[in-house]
C-alpha positions as a Python dict, from the first residue, in 0.01 Angstrom:
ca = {
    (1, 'X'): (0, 0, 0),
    (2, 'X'): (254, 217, 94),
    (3, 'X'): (479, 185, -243),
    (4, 'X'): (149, 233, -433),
    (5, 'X'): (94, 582, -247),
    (6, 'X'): (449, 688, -326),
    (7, 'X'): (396, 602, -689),
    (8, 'X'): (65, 795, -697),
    (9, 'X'): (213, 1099, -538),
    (10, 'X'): (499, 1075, -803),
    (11, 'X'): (272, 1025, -1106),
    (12, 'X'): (75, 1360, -950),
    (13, 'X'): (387, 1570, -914),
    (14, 'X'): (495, 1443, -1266),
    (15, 'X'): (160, 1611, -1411),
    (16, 'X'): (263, 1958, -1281),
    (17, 'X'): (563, 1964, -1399),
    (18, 'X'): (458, 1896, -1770),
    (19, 'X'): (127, 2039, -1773),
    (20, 'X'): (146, 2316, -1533),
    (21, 'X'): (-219, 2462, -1399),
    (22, 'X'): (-361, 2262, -1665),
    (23, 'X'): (-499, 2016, -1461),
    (24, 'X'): (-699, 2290, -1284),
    (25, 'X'): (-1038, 2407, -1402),
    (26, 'X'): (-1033, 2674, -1663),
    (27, 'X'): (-1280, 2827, -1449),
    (28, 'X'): (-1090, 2860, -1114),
    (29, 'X'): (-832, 3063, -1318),
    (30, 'X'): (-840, 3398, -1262),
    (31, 'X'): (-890, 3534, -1658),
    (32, 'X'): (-680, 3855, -1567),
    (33, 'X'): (-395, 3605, -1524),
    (34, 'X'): (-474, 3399, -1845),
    (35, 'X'): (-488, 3744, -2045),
    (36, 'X'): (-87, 3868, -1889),
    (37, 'X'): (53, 3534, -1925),
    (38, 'X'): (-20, 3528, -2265),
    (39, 'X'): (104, 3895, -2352),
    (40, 'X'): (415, 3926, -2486),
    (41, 'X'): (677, 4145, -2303),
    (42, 'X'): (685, 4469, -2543),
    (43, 'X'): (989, 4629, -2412),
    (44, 'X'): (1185, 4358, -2445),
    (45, 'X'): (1088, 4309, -2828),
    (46, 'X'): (1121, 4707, -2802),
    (47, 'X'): (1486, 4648, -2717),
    (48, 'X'): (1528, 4387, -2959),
    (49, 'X'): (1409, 4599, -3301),
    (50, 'X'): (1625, 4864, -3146),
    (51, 'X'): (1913, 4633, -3132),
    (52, 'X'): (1863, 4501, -3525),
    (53, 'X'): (1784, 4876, -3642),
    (54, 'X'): (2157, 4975, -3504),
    (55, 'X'): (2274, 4643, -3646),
    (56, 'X'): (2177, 4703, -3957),
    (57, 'X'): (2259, 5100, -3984),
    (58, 'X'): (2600, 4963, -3870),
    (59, 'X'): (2641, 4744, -4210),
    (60, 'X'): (2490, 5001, -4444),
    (61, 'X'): (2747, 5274, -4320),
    (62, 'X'): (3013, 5007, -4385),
    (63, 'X'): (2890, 4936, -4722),
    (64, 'X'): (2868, 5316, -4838),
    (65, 'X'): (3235, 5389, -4677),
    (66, 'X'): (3433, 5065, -4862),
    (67, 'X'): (3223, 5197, -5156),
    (68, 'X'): (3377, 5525, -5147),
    (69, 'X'): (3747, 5396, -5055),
    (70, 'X'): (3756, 5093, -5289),
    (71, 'X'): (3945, 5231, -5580),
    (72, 'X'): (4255, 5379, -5405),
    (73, 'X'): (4269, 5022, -5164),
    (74, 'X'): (4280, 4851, -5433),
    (75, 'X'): (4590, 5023, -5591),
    (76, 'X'): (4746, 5017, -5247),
    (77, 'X'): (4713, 4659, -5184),
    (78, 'X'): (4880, 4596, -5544),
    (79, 'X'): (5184, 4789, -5420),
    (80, 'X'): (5204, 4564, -5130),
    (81, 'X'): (5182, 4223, -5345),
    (82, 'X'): (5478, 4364, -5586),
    (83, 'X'): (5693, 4489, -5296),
    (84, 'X'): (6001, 4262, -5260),
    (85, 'X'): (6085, 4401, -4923),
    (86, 'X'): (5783, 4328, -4700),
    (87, 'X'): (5998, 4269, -4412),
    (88, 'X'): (6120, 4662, -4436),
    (89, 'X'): (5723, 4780, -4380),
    (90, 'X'): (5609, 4871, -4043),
    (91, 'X'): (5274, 4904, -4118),
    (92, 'X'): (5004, 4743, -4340),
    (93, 'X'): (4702, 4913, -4410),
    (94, 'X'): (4415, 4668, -4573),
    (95, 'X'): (4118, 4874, -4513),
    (96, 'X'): (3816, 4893, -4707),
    (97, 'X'): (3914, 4558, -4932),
    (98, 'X'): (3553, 4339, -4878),
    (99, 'X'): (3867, 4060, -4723),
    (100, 'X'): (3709, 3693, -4535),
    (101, 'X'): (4072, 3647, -4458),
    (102, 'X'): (4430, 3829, -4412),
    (103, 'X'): (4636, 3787, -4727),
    (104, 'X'): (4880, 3557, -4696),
    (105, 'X'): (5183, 3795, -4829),
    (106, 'X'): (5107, 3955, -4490),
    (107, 'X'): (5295, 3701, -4306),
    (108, 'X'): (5575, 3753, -4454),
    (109, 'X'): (5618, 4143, -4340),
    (110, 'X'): (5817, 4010, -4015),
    (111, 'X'): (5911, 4344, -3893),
    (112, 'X'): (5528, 4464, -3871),
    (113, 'X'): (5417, 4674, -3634),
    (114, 'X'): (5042, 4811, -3690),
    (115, 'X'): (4824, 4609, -3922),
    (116, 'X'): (4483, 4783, -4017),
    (117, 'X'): (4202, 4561, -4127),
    (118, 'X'): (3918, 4792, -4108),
    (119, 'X'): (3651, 4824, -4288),
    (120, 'X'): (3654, 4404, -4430),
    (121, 'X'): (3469, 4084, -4332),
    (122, 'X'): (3749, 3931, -4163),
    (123, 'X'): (3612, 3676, -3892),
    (124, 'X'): (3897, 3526, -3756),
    (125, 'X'): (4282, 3617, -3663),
    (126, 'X'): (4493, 3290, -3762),
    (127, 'X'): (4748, 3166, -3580),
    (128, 'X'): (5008, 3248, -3864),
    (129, 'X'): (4979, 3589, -3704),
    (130, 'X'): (5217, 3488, -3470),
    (131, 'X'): (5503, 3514, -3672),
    (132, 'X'): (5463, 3887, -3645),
    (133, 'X'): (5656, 3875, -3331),
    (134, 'X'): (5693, 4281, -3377),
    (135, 'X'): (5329, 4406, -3450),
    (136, 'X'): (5211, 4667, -3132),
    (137, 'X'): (4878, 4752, -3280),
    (138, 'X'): (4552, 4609, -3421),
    (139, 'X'): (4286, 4791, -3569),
    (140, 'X'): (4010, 4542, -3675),
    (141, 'X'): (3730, 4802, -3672),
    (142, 'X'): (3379, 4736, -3880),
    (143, 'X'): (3402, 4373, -3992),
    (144, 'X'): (3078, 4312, -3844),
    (145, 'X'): (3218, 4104, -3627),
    (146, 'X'): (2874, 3995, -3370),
    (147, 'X'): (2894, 3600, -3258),
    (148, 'X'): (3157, 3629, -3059),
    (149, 'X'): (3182, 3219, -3052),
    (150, 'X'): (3304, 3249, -3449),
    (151, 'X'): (3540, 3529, -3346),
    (152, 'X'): (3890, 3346, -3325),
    (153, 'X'): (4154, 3541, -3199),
    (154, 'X'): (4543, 3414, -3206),
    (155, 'X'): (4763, 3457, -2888),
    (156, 'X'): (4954, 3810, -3000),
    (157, 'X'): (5199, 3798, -2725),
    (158, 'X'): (5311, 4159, -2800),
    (159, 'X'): (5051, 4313, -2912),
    (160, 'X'): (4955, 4643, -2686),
    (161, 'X'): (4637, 4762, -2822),
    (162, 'X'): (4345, 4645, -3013),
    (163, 'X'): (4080, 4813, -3176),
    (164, 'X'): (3755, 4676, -3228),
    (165, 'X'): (3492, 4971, -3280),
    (166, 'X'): (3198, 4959, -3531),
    (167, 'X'): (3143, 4655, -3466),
    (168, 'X'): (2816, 4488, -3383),
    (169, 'X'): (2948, 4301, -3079),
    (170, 'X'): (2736, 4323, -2804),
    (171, 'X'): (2997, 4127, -2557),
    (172, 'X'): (3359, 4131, -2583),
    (173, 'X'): (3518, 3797, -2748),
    (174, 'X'): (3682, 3556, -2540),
    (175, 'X'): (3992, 3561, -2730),
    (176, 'X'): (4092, 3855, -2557),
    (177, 'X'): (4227, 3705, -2234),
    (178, 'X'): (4459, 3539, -2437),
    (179, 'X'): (4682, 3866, -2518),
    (180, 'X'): (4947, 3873, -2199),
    (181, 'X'): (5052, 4222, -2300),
    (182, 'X'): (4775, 4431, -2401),
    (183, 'X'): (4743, 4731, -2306),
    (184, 'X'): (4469, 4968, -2426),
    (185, 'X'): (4110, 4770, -2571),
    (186, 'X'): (3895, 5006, -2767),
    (187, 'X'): (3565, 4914, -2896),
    (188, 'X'): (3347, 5202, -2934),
    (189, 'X'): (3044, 5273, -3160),
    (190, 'X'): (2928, 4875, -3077),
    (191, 'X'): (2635, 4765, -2934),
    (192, 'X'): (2705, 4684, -2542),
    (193, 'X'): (2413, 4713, -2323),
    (194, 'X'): (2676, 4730, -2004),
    (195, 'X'): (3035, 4713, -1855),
    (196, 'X'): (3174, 4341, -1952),
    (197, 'X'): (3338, 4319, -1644),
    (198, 'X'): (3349, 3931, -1614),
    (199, 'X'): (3548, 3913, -1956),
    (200, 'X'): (3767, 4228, -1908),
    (201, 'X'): (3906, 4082, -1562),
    (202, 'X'): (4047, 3815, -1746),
    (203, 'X'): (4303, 4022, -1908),
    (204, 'X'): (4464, 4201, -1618),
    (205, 'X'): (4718, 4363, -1844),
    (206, 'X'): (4469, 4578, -1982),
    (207, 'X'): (4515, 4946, -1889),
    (208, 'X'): (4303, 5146, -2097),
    (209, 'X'): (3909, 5137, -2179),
    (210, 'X'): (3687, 5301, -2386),
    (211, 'X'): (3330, 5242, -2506),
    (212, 'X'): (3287, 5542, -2634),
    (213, 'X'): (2983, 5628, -2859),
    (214, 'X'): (2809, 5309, -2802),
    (215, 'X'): (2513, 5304, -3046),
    (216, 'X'): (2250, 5170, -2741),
    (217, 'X'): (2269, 5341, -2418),
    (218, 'X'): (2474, 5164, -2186),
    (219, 'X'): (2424, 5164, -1788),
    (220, 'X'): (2683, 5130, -1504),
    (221, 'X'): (2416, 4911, -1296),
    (222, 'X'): (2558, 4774, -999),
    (223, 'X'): (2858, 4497, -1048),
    (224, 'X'): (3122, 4344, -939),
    (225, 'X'): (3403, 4676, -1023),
    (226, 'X'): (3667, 4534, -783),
    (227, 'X'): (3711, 4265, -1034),
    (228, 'X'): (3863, 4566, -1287),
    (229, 'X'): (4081, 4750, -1048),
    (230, 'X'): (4377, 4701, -1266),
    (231, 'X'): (4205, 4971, -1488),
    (232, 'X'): (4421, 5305, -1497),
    (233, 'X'): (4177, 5442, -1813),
    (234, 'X'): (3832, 5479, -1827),
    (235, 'X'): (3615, 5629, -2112),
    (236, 'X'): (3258, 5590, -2112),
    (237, 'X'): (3172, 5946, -2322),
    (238, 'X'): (2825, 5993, -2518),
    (239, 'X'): (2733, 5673, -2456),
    (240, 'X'): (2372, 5777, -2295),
    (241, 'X'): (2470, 5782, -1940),
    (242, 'X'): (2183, 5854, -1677),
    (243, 'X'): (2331, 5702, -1341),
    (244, 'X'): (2590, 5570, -1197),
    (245, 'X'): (2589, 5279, -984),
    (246, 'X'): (2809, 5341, -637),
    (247, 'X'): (2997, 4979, -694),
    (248, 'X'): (3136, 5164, -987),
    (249, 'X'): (3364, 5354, -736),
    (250, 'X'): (3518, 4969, -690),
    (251, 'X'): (3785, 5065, -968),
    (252, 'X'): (4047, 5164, -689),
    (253, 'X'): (4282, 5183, -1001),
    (254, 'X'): (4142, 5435, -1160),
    (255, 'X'): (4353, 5727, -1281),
    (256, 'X'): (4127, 5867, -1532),
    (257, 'X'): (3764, 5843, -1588),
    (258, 'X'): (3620, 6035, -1866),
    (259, 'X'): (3217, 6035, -1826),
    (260, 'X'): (3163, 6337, -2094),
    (261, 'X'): (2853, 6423, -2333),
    (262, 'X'): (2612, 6200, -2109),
    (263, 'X'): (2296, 6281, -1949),
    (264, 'X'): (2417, 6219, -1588),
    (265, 'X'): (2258, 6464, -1297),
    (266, 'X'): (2369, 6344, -967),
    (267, 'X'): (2671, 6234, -874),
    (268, 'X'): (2666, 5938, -632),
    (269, 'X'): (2846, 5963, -263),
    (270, 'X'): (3136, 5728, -204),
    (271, 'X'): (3336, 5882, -521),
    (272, 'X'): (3595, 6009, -290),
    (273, 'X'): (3667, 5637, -298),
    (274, 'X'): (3864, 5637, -639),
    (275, 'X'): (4185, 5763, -462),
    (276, 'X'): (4406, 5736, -752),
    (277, 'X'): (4244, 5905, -993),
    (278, 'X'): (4406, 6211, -1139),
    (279, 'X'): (4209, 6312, -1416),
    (280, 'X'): (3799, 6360, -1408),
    (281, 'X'): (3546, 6494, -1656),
    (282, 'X'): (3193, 6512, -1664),
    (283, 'X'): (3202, 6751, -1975),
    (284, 'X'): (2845, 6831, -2095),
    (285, 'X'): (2630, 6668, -1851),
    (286, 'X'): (2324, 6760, -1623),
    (287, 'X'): (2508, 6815, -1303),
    (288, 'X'): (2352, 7050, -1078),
    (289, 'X'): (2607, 7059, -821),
    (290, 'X'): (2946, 6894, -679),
    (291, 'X'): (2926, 6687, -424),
    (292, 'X'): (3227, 6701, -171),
    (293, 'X'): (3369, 6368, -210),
    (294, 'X'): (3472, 6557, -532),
    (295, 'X'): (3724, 6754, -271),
    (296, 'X'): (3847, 6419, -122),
    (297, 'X'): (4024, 6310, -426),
    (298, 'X'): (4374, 6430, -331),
    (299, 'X'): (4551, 6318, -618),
    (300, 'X'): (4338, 6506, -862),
    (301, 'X'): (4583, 6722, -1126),
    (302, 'X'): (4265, 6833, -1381),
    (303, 'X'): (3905, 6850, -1360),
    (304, 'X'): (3651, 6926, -1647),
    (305, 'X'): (3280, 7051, -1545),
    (306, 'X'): (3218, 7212, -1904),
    (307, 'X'): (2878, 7236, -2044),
    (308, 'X'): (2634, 7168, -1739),
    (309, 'X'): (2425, 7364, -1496),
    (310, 'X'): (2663, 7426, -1203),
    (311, 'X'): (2521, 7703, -972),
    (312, 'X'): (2781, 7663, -697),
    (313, 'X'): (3103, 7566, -630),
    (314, 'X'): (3196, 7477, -281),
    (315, 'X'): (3415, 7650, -38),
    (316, 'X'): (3617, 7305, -57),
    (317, 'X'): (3753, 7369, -380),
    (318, 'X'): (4001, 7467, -134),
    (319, 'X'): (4142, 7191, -46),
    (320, 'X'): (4203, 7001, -462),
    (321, 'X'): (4584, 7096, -352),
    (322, 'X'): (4728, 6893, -680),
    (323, 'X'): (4502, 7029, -947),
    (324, 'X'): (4664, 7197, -1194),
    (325, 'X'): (4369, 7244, -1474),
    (326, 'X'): (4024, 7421, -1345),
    (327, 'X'): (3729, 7346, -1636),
    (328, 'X'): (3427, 7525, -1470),
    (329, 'X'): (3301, 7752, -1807),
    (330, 'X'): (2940, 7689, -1966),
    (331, 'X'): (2768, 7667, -1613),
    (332, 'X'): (2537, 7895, -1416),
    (333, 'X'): (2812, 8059, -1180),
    (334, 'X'): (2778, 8367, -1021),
    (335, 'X'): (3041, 8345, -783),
    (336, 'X'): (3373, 8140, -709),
    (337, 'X'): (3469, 8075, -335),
    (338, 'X'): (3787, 8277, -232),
    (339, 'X'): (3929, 7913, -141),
    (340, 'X'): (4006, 7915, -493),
    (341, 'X'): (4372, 8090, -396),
    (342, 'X'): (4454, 7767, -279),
    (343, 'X'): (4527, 7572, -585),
    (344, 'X'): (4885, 7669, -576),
    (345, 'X'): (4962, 7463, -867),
    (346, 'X'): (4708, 7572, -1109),
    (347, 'X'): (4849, 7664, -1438),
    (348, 'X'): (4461, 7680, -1631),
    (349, 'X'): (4174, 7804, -1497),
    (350, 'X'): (3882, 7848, -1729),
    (351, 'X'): (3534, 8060, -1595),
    (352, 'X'): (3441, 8161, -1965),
    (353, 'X'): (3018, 8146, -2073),
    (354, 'X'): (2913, 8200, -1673),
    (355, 'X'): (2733, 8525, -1483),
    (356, 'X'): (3013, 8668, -1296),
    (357, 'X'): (2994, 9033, -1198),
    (358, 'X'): (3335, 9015, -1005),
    (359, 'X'): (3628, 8749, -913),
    (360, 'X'): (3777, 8720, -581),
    (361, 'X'): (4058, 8864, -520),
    (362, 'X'): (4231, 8497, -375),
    (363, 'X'): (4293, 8482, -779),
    (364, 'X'): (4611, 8687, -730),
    (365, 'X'): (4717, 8383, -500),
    (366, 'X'): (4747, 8174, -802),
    (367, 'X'): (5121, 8246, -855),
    (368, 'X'): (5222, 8004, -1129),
    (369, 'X'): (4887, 8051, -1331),
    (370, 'X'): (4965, 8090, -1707),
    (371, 'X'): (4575, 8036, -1889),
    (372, 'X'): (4260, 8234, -1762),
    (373, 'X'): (3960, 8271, -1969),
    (374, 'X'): (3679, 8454, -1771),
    (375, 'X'): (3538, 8589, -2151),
    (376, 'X'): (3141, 8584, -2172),
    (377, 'X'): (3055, 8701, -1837),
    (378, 'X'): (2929, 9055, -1725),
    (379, 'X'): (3208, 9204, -1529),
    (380, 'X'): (3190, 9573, -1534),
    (381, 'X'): (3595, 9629, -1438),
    (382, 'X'): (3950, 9448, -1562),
    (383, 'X'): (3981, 9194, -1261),
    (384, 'X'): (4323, 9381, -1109),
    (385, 'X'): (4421, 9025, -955),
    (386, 'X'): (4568, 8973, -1276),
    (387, 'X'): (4811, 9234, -1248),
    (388, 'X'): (4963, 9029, -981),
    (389, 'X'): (5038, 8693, -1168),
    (390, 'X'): (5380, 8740, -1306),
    (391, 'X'): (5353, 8434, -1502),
    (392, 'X'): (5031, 8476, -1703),
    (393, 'X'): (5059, 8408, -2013),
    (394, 'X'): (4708, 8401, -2197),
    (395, 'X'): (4382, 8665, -2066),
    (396, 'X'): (4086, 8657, -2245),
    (397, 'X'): (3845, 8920, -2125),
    (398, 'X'): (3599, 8932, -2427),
    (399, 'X'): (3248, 8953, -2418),
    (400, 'X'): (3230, 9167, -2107),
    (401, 'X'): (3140, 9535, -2003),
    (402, 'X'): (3467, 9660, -1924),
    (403, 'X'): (3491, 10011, -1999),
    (404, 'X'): (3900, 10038, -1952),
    (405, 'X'): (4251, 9880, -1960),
    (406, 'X'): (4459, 9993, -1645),
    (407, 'X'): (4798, 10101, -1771),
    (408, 'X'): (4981, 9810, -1511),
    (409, 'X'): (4845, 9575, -1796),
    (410, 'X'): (5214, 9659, -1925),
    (411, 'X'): (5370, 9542, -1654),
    (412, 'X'): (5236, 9200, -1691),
    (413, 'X'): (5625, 9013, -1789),
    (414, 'X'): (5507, 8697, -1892),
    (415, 'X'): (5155, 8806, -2097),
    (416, 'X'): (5179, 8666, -2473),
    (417, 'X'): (4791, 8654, -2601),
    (418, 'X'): (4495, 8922, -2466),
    (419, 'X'): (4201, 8921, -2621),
    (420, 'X'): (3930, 9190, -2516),
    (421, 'X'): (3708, 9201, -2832),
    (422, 'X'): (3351, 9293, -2778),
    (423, 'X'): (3351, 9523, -2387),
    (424, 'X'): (3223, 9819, -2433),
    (425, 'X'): (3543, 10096, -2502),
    (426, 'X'): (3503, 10431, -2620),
    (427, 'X'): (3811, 10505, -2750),
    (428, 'X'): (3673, 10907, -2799),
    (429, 'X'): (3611, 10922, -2432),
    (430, 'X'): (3878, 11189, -2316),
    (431, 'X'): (3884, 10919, -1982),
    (432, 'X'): (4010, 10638, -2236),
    (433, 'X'): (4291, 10824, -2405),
    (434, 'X'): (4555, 10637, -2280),
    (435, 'X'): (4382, 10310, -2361),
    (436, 'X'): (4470, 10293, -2686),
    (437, 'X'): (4824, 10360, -2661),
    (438, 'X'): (4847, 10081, -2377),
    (439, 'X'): (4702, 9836, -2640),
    (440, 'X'): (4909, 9951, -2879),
    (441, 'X'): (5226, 9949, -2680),
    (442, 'X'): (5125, 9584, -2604),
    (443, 'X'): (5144, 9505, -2917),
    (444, 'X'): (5470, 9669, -2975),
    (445, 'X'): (5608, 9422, -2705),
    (446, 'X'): (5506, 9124, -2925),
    (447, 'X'): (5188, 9059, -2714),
    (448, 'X'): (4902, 8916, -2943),
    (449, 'X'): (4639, 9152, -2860),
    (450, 'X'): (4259, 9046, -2998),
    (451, 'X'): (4107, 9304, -3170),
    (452, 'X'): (4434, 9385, -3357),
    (453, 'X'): (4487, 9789, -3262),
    (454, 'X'): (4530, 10021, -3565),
    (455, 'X'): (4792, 10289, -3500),
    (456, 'X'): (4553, 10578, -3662),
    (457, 'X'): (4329, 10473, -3334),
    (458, 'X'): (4616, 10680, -3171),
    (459, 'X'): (4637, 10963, -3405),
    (460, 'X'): (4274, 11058, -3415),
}
């Protein structure tokens, strides 16, 4: 009885698993239910037709380029078959030729070291590439490479970088783990939905990154970023950008990131964690305002905060002690925090397309500037820090309302380029009579003064 009840139960739990709620009533299910099982999932065919249109716009831009190209790579593939010195060349160039395979004369150029295949239908790098013991660089951009299990890759033991952009790869191939010494991976303009972290922490010779332009929007969701702290370079720039996941700030490696021409808002806390990095840009985002783990990156030598909608910056400015390059121009500023004279080893400092009426006068602190562009403003007087920084080489003031040049301007030793066009100067005003002859004397100096002074300014 007992082995009978086991079997029953068996032959019962059998029945769900192939038929499912089948064996209930059609009338105990709930016909909301029926009707959403049944529906097919929209956004991701949405995602799908997306992800064929870019596909296919991929190979019709291919086809229309090698169109335009084919004639003169034609002629200089010819002059590489009749050369009788292949192993003289350094580099081959093999682009827009329709190849399925590397040309066999190719092998035979032992001293190669840059071979350019874009632009073909090449599949597959054999393992006759090998014999190119010398070649440094790769460029195997648009073959419409996708599959990545046909893509076969040989084991390029000195090869440092490899370019794989306008492709339709949506994952990187596997191949790659397989070059010890590479250095820089590019594959931008492809179709990557997010970071391929599991695949790029197999190579951990790779330095430098960049998925720039991706032709989908890719996301920095949350992952496993410790796995890539070998990373030094990272460039993730228009490729539709709206957040960044905190686990991102994993890459303790990190010496630059570039994050530009995204549509990125808020900057997440914990990025004070990327204590390496020296270089940051969030050119031509959304950003509102800096957050001040910003201020905790020590190491930081420039920072780029072009093109977004900046209202403030903080009094901890201060305390970037390394920086040496200042982007803050195309915001919403109205002031900068005197802190600013701080940044002893700022050389560029660019405030240019903001709404300052005035500087602070911690600018004549910055004793080894040379650049400062504060153009496109509305300051009604020439900022007299300047006349303090002995080392200033290039002062744009255009696009103001400055009504005069103070005659110090000519003590300025180091001043090579100013450019004042557009501020409102009346060189009639019996005030302004000497302002002409200071610009002019400028210019007599050999300082490259923008608009160009015309001596019969003087005379009349």
């Amino acid at each position: 009885m007992r082995v009978l009840m086991i079997f029953l139960f068996l032959g019962f739990i059998l029945q769900q698993l192939v038929f499912g709620q089948a064996a209930i009533p059609l009338q105990e299910k709930d016909s909301n239910e029926l009707i959403i099982s049944n529906r097919p999932n929209k956004k991701l065919i949405k995602s799908k037709q997306v992800l064929e249109e870019q596909k296919n716009s991929l190979v019709d831009a291919n086809e229309i380029l090698i169109a335009r190209n084919r004639s003169e790579a034609v002629q200089r593939l010819e002059r590489y078959k009749s050369n009788t010195r292949l192993d003289t060349l350094l580099e081959i160039d093999l682009s827009f030729l329709e190849l399925k395979k590397i040309p066999d004369f190719v092998f035979r150029a032992t001293n190669l070291e840059v071979l350019v295949l874009n632009h073909n239908n090449i599949k597959r790098l054999p393992k006759e590439l090998r014999m190119l013991s010398n070649i440094k660089r790769l460029y195997w951009r648009a073959n419409n490479l996708e599959d990545v299990f046909w893509i076969r890759m040989a084991k390029l033991k000195n090869l440092e970088k490899l370019d794989l952009s306008k492709n339709k790869l949506t994952r990187l191939p596997l191949g790659i783990r397989r070059i010890k010494e590479l250095e820089e991976l590019v594959a931008e303009e492809c179709l990557f939905d997010k970071i391929p972290i599991r695949r790029l922490s197999r190579n951990e010779s790779i330095k430098t990154v960049s998925f720039n332009r991706n032709h989908i929007p890719l996301q920095l969701s949350k992952g496993k970023y410790e796995k890539l702290n070998f990373i030094e370079t990272f460039k993730l720039n228009n490729v539709g950008l709206h957040f960044i996941h905190p686990s991102f700030y994993l890459m303790s490696g990190l010496k630059e990131l570039q994050l530009q021409e995204n549509h990125i808002s808020t900057i997440p806390e914990g990025i004070e964690a990327l204590q390496q990095l020296q270089k940051l840009s969030f050119y031509k985002n959304e950003l509102e305002k800096i957050p001040i783990g910003v201020f905790g990156l020590e190491n930081l030598v420039a920072v780029d905060f072009y093109y977004n909608m900046l209202k403030v910056v903080p009094e901890e400015i201060g305390t970037l002690k390394n920086l040496e390059i200042l982007y803050l121009s195309h915001n919403k500023l109205y002031t900068i925090p005197e802190s600013i004279g701080n940044l002893s080893k700022l050389t560029e400092l660019y405030l240019h397309h903001n709404r300052f009426t005035a500087l602070p006068s911690a600018i004549s602190q910055l004793g080894i500037l040379e650049t400062c562009r504060v153009n496109e403003n509305y300051l009604m007087e020439f900022p007299k820090q300047f006349l303090e920084l002995r080392q200033l080489e290039d002062l744009d003031i255009s696009d103001n309302q400055i009504k005069k040049i103070p005659l110090e301007i000519l003590d300025m030793p180091s001043l090579d380029l100013f450019t004042m066009t557009n501020n409102p100067i009346d060189f009639t005003d019996p005030e302004n009579e000497d302002v002409a002859n200071i610009l002019f004397e400028l210019s007599d100096k050999g300082v490259n003064v923008a608009p160009k002074i015309e001596k019969q300014i003087i005379e009349n």
